[in-house]
C-alpha positions, 0 to 999 in steps of 0.5 A, spaced: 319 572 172 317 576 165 309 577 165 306 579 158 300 582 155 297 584 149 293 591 147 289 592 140 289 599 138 286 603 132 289 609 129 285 614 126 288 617 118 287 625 119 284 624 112 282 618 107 288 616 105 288 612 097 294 606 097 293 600 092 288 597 098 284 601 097 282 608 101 284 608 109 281 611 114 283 607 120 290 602 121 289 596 127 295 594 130 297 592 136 301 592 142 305 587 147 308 590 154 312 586 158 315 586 164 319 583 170 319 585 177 322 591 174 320 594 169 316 594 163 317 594 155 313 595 149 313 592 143 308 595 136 305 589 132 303 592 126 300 587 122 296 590 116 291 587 113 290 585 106 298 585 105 301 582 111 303 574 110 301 573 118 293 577 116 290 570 119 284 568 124 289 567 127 292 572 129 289 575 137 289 567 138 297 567 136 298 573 141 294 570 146 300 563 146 305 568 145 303 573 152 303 565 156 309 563 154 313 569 154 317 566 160 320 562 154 326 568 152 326 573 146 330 567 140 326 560 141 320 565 141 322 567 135 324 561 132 317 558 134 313 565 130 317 565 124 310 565 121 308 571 125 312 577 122 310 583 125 308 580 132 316 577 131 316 584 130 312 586 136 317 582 141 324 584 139 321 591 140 318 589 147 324 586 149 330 592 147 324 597 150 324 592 157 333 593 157 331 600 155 332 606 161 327 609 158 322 604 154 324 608 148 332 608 147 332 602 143 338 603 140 343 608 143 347 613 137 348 619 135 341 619 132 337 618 139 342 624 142 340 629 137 346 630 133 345 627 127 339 624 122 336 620 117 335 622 110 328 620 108 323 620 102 317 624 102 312 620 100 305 622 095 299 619 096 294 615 090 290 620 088 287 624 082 292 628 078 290 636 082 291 631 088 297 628 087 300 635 084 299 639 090 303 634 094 309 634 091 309 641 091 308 641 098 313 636 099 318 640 095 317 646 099 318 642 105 325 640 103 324 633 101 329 632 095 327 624 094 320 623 093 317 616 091 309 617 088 305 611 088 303 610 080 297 606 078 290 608 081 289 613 075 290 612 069 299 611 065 297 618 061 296 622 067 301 619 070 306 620 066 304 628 064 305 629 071 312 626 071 314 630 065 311 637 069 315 634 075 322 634 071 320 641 067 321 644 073 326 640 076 332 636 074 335 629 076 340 633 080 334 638 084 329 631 085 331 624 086 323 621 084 322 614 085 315 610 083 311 605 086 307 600 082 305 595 088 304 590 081 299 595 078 302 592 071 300 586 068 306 582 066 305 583 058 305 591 059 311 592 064 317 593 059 314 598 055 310 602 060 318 601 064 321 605 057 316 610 058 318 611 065 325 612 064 324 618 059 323 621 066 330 620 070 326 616 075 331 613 081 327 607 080 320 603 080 317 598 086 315 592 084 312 594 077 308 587 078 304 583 082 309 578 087 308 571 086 311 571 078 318 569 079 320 568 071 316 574 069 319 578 074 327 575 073 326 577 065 323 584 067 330 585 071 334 583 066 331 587 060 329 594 064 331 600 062 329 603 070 332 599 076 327 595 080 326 594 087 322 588 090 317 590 095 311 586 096 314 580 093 319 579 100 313 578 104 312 570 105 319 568 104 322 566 111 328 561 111 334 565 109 336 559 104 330 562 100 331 569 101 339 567 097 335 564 092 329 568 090 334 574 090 339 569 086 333 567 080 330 575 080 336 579 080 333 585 083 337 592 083 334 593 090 329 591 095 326 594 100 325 592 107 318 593 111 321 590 118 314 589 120 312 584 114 319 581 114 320 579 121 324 585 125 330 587 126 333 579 125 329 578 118 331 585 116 339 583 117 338 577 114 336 580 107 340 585 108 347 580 108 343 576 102 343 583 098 350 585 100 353 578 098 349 579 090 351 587 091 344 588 090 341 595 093 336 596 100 333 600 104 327 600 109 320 603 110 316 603 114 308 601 114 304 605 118 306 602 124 304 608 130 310 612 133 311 606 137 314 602 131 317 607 127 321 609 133 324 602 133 324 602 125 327 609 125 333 608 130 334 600 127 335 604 121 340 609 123 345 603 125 345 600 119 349 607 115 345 607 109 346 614 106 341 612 102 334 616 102 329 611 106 322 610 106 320 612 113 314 614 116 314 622 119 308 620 124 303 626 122 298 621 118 294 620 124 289 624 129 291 619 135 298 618 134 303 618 140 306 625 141 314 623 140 321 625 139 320 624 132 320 630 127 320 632 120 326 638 118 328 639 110 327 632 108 331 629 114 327 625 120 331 627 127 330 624 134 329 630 139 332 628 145 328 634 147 322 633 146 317 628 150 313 622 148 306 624 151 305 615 152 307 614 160 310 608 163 303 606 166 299 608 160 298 600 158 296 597 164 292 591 164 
């Protein structure tokens, strides 16, 4: 007989962190603990407010309806919570942590063993120029040789002085420099601020416009100087019919997946195999989920042989994370099998 609880937890940023949300200075999300007679299994629903689709009033009641009919089994949940990404999410996660001997192997590899690792982008925070600048130096110090900037909280002039700094130090070959736009550009302005973009060698840029605009983003797709990647504008897109389609009309050069707004591991690999079928690139990213989550994302990730940088999180954003095996070295995520989780079996109890 499987049982089910849920848990609310807030995650505390080490400092103000500026996103095109505005400033962070805490994240909610919420845990599922399952168990049999046993064992038990944990899962993290990161739902995010004011960017995920499942955002609703909703949303304690849903996970409410979710911990009393657990006794339904992972899939025909599934397929009844298709709306519910991250809490699609949270249960995938629960029930491969509940298979799990250790609650946190989710999926064994060389990865969880310790003897291989995931290439990763270092990611710089919005922010003022001194700011910005100051974290790409230290990314760079750090190792990182991929570093996405999120542009479009200061002003196009500044930002793009700061890319050109960046260059006259550092060449295509030294850093790999991803943008991120999150639809600061109006629709009109995009292709011309993308031409002054590609001046800098750029990988590639993130939604340069905001989602829900199909025709303008197919023509941006088409005419663009610079590859773009669609983030945001996978959100909401739940049948896989749709998934082909949207990629079908956009034509993409990437899209990037965030499991916890598009489903899981189940709504990752179905964008996945609709990108591979139009040989259009991906990667994954995280989105500030705790070490719960990232733990999941990270060991999912390493499966899918993507040697590509991806956008995952390094754990260190947060006053009260959970210790974890999870560690940062020379731009590469690691598992060390050595370390511990400071989370204990019977630390969620209900």
């Amino acid at each position: 007989m499987l049982y089910a609880q849920y848990s609310n937890y807030t995650l505390n940023f080490k400092q103000p962190s500026g996103t095109s949300r505005g400033i962070l200075n805490t994240k909610e999300t919420w845990f599922i603990v399952i168990q049999d007679n046993r064992r038990k299994g944990i899962g993290e629903c990161g739902m995010f407010r004011g960017l995920s689709i499942d955002d609703r009033p909703d949303y304690e009641e849903k996970l409410r309806w979710v911990c009393k009919n657990i006794h339904k089994g992972l899939n025909p949940l599934l397929d009844e919570l298709f709306e519910y990404p991250s809490i699609q999410f949270g249960l995938e996660m629960a029930f491969k942590s509940l298979e799990s001997d250790d609650w946190f192997t989710l999926f064994p590899s060389k990865f969880t063993e310790f003897e291989d690792s995931i290439n990763i982008n270092g990611l710089i925070w919005m922010g003022d120029k001194a700011f910005m600048m100051s974290q790409i130096e230290e990314k760079i110090n750090a190792g990182f040789n991929c570093i996405k900037m999120k542009i479009g909280a200061i002003d196009f002039t500044s930002e793009i002085e700061m890319l050109k700094s960046i260059r006259k130090q550092f060449l295509v070959s030294d850093i790999e420099l991803r943008v991120d736009a999150n639809g600061a550009f109006l629709a009109q302005e995009a292709l011309e601020k993308l031409k002054y973009l590609s001046e800098y060698d750029l990988h590639s840029i993130e939604q340069p416009i905001k989602q829900g605009q199909p025709e303008e983003m197919a023509r941006l797709c088409e005419q663009t100087p610079l590859p773009i990647a669609l983030d945001e504008e996978l959100i909401g897109i739940f049948k896989s019919k749709e998934k082909q389609s949207i990629l079908e009309q956009i034509k993409p050069q990437y899209i990037i997946l965030k499991p916890t707004l598009i489903g899981g591991f189940r709504g990752s690999r179905e964008w996945i195999d609709a990108a591979k079928s139009k040989n259009i690139g991906w990667w994954i990213t995280s989105a500030l989920e705790s070490n719960i989550g990232l733990n999941a994302i990270s060991q999912f990730t390493y499966t899918l042989n993507n040697s590509m940088p991806q956008g995952l999180g390094t754990g260190g954003l947060f006053t009260n994370n959970f210790d974890s095996p999870l560690q940062v070295k020379n731009g590469k995520l690691h598992y060390n099998s050595k370390s511990s989780w400071s989370l204990k079996n019977d630390q969620f109890t209900f």
